[in-house]
NUDOGU-450265 format. One record per residue: x, y, z of N, C-alpha, C in turn. Coordinates in steps of 0.05 Angstrom, whole numbers, plus 5000, padded with zeros to 4 digits. Layout:
NUDOGU-450265
XYZXYZXYZ/...
end
This chain:
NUDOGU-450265
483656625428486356625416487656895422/490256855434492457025431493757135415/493557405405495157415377497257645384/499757705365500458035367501358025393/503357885410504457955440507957855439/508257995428511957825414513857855445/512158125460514358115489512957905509/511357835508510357595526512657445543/513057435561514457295580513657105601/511157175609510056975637507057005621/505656685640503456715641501956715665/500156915671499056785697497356935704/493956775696492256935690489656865709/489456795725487956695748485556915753/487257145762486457385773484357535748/486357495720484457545694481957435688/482557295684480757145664480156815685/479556835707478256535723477556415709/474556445690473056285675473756175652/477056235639478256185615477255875609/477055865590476555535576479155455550/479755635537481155615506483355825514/486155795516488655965518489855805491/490755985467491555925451494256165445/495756145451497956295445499656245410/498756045404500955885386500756115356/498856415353499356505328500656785346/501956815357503157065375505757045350/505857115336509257075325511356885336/511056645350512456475354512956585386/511856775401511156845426514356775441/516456855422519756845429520156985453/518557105472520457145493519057035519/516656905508515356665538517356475539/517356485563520156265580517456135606/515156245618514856085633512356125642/510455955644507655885645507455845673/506756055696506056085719504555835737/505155845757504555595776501055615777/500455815773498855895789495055875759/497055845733496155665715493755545720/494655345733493555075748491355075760/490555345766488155385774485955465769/485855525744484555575715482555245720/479955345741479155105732477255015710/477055225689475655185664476955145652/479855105645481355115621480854785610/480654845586479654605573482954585541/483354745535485354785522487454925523/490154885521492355095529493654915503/494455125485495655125459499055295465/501455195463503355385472505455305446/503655215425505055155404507355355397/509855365385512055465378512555695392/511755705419513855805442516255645444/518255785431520155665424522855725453/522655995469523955965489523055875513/519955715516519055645533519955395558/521455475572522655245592520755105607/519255295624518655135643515255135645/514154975647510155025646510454995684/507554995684506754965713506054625727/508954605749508854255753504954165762/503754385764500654185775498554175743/499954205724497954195702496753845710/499353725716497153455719495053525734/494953675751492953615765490753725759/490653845739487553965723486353825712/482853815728481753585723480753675692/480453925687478754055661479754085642/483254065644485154035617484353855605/484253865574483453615561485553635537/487453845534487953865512489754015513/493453955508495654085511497554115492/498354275478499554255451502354405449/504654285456506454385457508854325432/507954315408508654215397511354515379/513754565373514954655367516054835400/516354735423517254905437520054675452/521854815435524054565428525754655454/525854815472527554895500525554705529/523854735513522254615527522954255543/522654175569523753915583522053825590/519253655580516753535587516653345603/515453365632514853165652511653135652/511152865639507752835646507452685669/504252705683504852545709502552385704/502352125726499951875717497852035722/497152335734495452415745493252605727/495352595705493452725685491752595660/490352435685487952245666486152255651/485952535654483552555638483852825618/487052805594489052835583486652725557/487152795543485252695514486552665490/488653025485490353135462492553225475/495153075463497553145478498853225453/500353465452502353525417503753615428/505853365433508753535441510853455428/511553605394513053525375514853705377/517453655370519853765379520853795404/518653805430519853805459521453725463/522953845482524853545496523453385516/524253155520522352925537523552855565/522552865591523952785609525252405609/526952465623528652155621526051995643/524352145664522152065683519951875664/519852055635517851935620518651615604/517951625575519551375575521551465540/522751805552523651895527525152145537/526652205531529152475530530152605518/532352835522533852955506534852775490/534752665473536952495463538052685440/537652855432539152945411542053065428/541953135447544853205458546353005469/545452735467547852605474549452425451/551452315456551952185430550051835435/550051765403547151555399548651345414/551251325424551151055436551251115460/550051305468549651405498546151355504/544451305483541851305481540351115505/539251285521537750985532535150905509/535050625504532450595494530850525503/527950515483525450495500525950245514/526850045514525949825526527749835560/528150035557528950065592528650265611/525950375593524150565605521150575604/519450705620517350565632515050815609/512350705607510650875593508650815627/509350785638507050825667506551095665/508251305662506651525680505451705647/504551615632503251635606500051785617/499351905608495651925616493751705601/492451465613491651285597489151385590/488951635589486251715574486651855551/488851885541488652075518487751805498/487252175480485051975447486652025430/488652445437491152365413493052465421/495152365407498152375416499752415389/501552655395503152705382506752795380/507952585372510852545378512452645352/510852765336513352845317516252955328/517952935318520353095311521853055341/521352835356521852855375525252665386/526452555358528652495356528652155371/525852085365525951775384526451555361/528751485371530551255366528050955367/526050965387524750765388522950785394/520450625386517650675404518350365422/516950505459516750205470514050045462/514049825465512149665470509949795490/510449805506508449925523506150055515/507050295500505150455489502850315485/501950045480498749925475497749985508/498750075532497150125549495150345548/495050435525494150775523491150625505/490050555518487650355501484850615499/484550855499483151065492483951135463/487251165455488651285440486951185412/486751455401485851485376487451515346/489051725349490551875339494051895343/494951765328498051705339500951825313/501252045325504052135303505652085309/507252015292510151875299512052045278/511452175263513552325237516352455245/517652335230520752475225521252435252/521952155261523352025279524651825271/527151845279528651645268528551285273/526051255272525650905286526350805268/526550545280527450375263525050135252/523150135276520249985266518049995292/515849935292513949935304513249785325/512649835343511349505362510549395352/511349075355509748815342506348835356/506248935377503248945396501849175383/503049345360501049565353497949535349/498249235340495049225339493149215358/494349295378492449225418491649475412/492749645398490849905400488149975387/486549765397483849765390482149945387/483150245386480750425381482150535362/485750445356486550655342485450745318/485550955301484551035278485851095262/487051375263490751365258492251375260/493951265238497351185249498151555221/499251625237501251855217505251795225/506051715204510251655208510751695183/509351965168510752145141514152225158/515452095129518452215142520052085164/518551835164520951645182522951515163/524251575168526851445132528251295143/528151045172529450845171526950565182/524250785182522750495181523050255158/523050065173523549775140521549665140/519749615165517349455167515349625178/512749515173510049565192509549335209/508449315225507849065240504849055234/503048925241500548765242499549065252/496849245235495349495242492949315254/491349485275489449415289486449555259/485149315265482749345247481049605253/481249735278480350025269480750315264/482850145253484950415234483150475209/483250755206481650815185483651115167/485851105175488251355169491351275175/492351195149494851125154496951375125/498751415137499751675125503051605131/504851525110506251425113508651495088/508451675076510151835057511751825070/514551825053517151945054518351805067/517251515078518251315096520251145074/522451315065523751195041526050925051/525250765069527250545071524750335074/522650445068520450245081520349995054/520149735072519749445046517449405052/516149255072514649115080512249185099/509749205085507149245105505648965114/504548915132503648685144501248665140/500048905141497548925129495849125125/493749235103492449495114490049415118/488949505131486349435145484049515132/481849425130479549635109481149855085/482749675078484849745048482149825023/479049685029477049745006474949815012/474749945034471650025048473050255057/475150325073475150665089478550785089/480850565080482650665093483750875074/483751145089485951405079488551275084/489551215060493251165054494851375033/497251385046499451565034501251395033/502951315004506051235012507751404993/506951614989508151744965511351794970/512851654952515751704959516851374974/516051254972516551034987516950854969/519750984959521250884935521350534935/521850474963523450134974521649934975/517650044979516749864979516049694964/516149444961516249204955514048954966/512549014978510548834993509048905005/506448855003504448915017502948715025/502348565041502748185050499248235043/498248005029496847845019495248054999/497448284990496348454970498148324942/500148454946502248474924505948364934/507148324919509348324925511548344901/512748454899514548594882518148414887/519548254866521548054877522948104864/525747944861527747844841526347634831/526447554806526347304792527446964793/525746914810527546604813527646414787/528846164803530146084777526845924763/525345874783523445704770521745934756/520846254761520546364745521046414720/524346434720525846484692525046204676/525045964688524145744664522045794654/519145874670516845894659516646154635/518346364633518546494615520046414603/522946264601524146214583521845984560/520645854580518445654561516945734545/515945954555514046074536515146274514/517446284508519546354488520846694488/520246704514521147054515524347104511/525346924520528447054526530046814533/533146844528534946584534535446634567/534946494575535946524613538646594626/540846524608542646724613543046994615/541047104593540647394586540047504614/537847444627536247524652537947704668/540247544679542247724707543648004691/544248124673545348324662542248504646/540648414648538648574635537248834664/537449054655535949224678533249384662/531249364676528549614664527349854683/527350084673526650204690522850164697/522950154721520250134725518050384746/515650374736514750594759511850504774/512850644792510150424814508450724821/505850554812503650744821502150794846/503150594867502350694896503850814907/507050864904508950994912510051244898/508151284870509351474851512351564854/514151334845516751334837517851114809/519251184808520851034785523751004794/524050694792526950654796527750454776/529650434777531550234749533950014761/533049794755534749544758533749274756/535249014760534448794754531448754742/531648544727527648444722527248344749/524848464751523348394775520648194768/520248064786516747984782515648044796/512448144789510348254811508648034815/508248004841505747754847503347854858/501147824845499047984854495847954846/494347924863491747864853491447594846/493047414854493447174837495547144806/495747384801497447404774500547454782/501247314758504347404758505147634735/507047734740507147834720509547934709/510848024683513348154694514248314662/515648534663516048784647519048684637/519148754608522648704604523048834564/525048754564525249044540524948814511/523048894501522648744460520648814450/519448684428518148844410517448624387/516448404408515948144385514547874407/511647924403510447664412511147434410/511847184430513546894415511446804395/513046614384510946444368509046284382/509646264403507046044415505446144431/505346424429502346474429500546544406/498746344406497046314381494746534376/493746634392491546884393492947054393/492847274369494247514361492847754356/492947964365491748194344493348464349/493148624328495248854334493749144330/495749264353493649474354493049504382/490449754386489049744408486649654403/485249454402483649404394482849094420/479949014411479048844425478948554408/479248304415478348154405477947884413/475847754411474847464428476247244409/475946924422475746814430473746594434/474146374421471546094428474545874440/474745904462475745704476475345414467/477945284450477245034443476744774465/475344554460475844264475478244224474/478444064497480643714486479143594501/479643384500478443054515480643064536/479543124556481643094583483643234590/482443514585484343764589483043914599/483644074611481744204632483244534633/481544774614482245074618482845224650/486045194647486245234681486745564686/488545714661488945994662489646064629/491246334635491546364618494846694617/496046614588498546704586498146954578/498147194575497847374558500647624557/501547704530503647854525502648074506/503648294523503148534510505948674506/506248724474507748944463507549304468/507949424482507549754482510049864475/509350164465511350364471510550624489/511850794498511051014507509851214499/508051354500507451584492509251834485/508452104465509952294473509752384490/507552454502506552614524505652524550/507252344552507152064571507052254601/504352054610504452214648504151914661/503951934684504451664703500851524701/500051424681497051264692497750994677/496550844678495450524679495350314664/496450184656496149924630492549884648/491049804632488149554640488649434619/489349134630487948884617485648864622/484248724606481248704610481148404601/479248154612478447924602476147904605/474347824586470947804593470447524578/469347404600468447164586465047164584/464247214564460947364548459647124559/460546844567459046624561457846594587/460146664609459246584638458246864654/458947094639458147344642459847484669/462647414663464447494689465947724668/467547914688469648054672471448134691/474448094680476748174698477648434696/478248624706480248884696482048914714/484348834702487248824719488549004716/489749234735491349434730493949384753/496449384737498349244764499349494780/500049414795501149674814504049724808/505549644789507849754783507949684745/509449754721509749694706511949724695/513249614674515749814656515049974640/516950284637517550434631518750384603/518550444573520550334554521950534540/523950514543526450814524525250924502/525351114502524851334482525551104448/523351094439523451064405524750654409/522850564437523850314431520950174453/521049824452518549804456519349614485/516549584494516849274524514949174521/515848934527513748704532512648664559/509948594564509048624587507748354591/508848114607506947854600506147814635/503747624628502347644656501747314654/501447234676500846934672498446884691/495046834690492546834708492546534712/492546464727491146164737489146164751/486746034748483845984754483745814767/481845794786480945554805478045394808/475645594793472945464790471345494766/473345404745472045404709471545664708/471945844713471946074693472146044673/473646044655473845824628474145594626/471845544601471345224588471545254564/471944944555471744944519468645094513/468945194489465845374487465545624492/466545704515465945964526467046224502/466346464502467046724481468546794493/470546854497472247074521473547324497/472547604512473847774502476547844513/478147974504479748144512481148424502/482148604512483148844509484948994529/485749214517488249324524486849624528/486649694551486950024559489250154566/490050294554493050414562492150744574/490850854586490051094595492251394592/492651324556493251544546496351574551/497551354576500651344571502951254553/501051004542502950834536500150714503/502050614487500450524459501550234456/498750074453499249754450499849774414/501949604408501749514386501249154378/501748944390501248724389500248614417/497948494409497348364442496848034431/497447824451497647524444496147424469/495347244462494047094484494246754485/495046654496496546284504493646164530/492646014521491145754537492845644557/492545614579493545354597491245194611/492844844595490944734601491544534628/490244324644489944134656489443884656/490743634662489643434649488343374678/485743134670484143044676484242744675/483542574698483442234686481842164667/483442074643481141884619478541864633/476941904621474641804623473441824645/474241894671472342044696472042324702/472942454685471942674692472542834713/474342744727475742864758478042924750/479143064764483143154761484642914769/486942844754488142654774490042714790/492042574805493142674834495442894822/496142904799497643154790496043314789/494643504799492843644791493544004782/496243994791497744234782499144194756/498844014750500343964723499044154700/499744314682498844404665499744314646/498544454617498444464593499744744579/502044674561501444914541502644924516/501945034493502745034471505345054459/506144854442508144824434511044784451/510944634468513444604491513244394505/516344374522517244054519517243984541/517743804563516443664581519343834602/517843964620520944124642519944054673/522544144680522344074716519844234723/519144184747516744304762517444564769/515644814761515745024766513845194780/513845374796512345444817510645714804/507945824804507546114804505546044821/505846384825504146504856501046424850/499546364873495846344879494746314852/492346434850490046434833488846634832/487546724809485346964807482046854828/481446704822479446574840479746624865/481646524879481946634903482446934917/484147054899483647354908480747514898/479447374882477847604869475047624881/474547554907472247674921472747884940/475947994942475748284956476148514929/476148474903475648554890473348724872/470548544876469148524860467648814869/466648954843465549194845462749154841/462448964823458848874814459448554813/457048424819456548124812458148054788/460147784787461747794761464147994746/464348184764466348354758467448514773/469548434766472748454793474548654780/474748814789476549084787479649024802/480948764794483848714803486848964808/486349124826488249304827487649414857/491049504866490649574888491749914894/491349994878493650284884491250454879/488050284868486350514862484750434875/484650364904482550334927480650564939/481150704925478850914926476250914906/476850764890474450614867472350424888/473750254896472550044909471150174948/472650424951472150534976468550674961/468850794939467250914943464150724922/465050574909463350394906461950224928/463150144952462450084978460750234993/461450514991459150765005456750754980/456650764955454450804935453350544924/453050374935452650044921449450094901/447650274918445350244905445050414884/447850564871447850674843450050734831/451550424828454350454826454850564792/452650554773453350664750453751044757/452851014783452951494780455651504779/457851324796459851344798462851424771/461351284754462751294726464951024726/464450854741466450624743464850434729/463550494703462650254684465750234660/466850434662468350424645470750214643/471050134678472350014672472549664665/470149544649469049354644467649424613/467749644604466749684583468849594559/469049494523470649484515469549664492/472849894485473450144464472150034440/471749794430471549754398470849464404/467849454381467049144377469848964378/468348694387471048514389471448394363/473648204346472448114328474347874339/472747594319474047314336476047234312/477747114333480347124313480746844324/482746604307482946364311485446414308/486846114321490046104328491746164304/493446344310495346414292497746214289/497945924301499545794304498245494309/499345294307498244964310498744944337/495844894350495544794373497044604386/498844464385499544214395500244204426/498844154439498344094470501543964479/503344034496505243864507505343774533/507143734560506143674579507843924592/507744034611509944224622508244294651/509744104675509044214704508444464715/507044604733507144754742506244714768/506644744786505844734817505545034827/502945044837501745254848502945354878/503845574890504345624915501945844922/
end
């Protein structure tokens, strides 16, 4: 390493130093008066690294670096005078950092900050041929690209891929051909909207400040390895076959209006502020619904359980449950509404619901990835709706339940509602309505839709046999229970299956009367 040379102007060290391996200039004080890296460079046939980081008046390098078979590693990253021509010849190219450069128009990228944007050529009418298809990493920050081409999956070595504080607008749909990739880094792209399809050996995705971003397609080993950042990624809204975050449709608003929350007119003029824990932000507007894990769920402003939920208790406290019969009803899910207020000393952590059914020896702990927020000295309702797919609950069964609020937020009433299924008289099978449910006290309505099942999502979940840790913003529970399986109590993640206070069993606070009310599953 180079240090302490502020008059530096040329390099050209052949005669010096032949046997050089490591030229690192980049802590010289920004090495402001190198303008030009000698031809003669190139003949450095040990050099294995040339670092010329924030040579900031640096114009011109030496045109035969392609041709160094022993370069492996070129880092030009803050040398913004700088006009980068790579050639196909430098194949055996490994680490390329050339953030802020300028890019030759030869490559498949340019000056574009000096022309005006409708002067831009874009990538799709320029070539990634003369790329080195051996690099493992590449680095494009700050480099003012309007687009990534498609192409780029020819780079099938590539390991390591930055893209930050570029103005794209979205990703190659082919990103996933990058079969070795590992990580993706685009902290500070603020007009990405989508991700496209990540290649399964991504194991580093870093993606803050991507504040227009909605929609991810997928994360890859999301519960075994993947390093994720979205901090600030105020917009997102979906994470495909994780979560999804909506407006309220209309067949939504019936199923709450049924279950007695609110008049459905009210809905369009009502706003809550809400805050999401994978994005650590808070924004405020319309009711939203979150779909997730199989649950629905959704935040909105009161301070009064309906009447027809019959299982009541107030407080933070725990309390079971003996799931009654019917003759030809069949326990398909279940409703649950929680009353909170805020804390004084309120910091950003977690509602846990918890459901344990003692009989079949399963336990749920649901923590959603966004919640409402409720005004100072006033309360919210938090109702969630679970639908089951292989008897988890039957008549008979004990089921506990409880409320962890992790010191943010204080439960004062929690309720709990049955939904049931009918069954044909007397055989014992479902009949061809088989989405038809059951629920207390309500009157026969059009067909209404909620999202999947807990059954179906809850085997990428499960932390121990029977118990499913439903949440996605704390994948580092489940990452590191994956590395420790053979002593998952060292970890301290019993807690979250444990319940604060004996349960005590409480019977319906209201007359059961079974009605008929559709629901169709999507």
């Amino acid at each position: 390493m180079i240090t302490d040379l502020p008059k530096l102007s040329t390099i050209c060290l052949k005669q010096v130093i032949p046997r050089l391996k490591f030229l690192n200039v980049s802590h010289s004080h920004d090495c402001t008066n190198l303008v030009l890296v000698d031809e003669s460079t190139a003949d450095l046939e040990k050099l294995i690294v040339l670092n010329l980081k924030d040579c900031k008046n640096l114009t011109k390098l030496s045109t035969r670096l392609s041709m160094m078979t022993s370069l492996q590693e070129l880092i030009l990253s803050g040398c913004s005078k700088l006009v980068f021509r790579p050639n196909a010849a430098a194949g055996v190219w490994k680490k390329l950092n050339i953030s802020t450069a300028k890019l030759s128009q030869s490559m498949w990228l340019w000056r574009m900050w000096i022309l005006p944007r409708k002067n831009l050529v874009t990538a799709r009418s320029l070539s990634v041929a003369n790329w080195p298809n051996g690099l493992v990493s590449l680095s494009l920050a700050d480099c003012n690209l309007p687009e990534i081409p498609s192409g780029l999956s020819i780079l099938s070595s590539l390991k390591h891929l930055n893209l930050s504080r570029n103005p794209i607008l979205s990703l190659p749909e082919n990103l996933n051909d990058l079969f070795t990739l590992q990580t993706l880094v685009i902290e500070g792209c603020t007009m990405v909207r989508t991700l496209p399809e990540l290649p399964p050996s991504l194991r580093k995705l870093h993606a803050s400040y991507c504040t227009s971003l909605e929609k991810i397609t997928n994360l890859p080993n999301m519960f075994r390895s993947l390093d994720s950042s979205f901090w600030k990624c105020k917009n997102l809204v979906q994470v495909q076959s994780l979560f999804h975050i909506k407006p309220l449709r209309r067949v939504d608003i019936e199923m709450i209006r049924d279950m007695g929350l609110f008049k459905l007119e009210s809905v369009g003029s009502t706003e809550v502020e809400m805050t999401n824990y994978l994005t650590c932000t808070t924004t405020k507007g319309p009711i939203q619904g979150l779909y997730e894990c199989g649950i629905f769920s959704v935040f909105l402003h009161g301070n009064k359980i309906p009447d027809r939920f019959p299982y009541r208790s107030l407080g933070n406290s725990t309390f079971s449950i003996i799931v009654p019969s019917h003759l030809n009803l069949k326990v398909r899910g279940l409703n649950a509404c929680v009353v909170y207020s805020r804390c004084p000393f309120w910091f950003s952590s977690s509602n846990l619901l918890k459901v344990s059914n003692e009989t079949k020896g399963l336990k749920w702990t649901y923590c959603p990835v966004t919640a409402g927020l409720p005004r100072k000295n006033h309360d919210m309702l938090w109702l969630s709706h679970w639908l089951f797919g292989n008897d988890e609950l039957e008549g008979g069964d004990e089921v506990h339940f409880s409320m962890n609020e992790e010191y943010s937020f204080w439960t004062k009433e929690f309720g709990i509602q049955l939904v049931y299924e009918q069954e044909n008289e007397g055989k014992g099978v479902q009949s061809k309505s088989e989405d038809m449910t059951f629920q207390p006290n309500t009157t026969l309505s059009s067909p209404v839709f909620v999202a999947g099942n807990v059954s179906a999502s809850a085997s990428k979940y499960q932390l121990w046999t029977g118990k499913f840790f439903l949440c996605n913003h704390r994948s580092r529970i489940h990452q590191l229970h994956f590395r420790s399986q053979e002593r998952p109590d060292y970890l301290g993640f019993s807690y979250l299956f444990k319940e604060d206070v004996p349960a005590k069993t409480i019977v319906p606070s209201t007359p059961m009367n079974l009605t008929l009310i559709p629901y169709m599953l999507t």
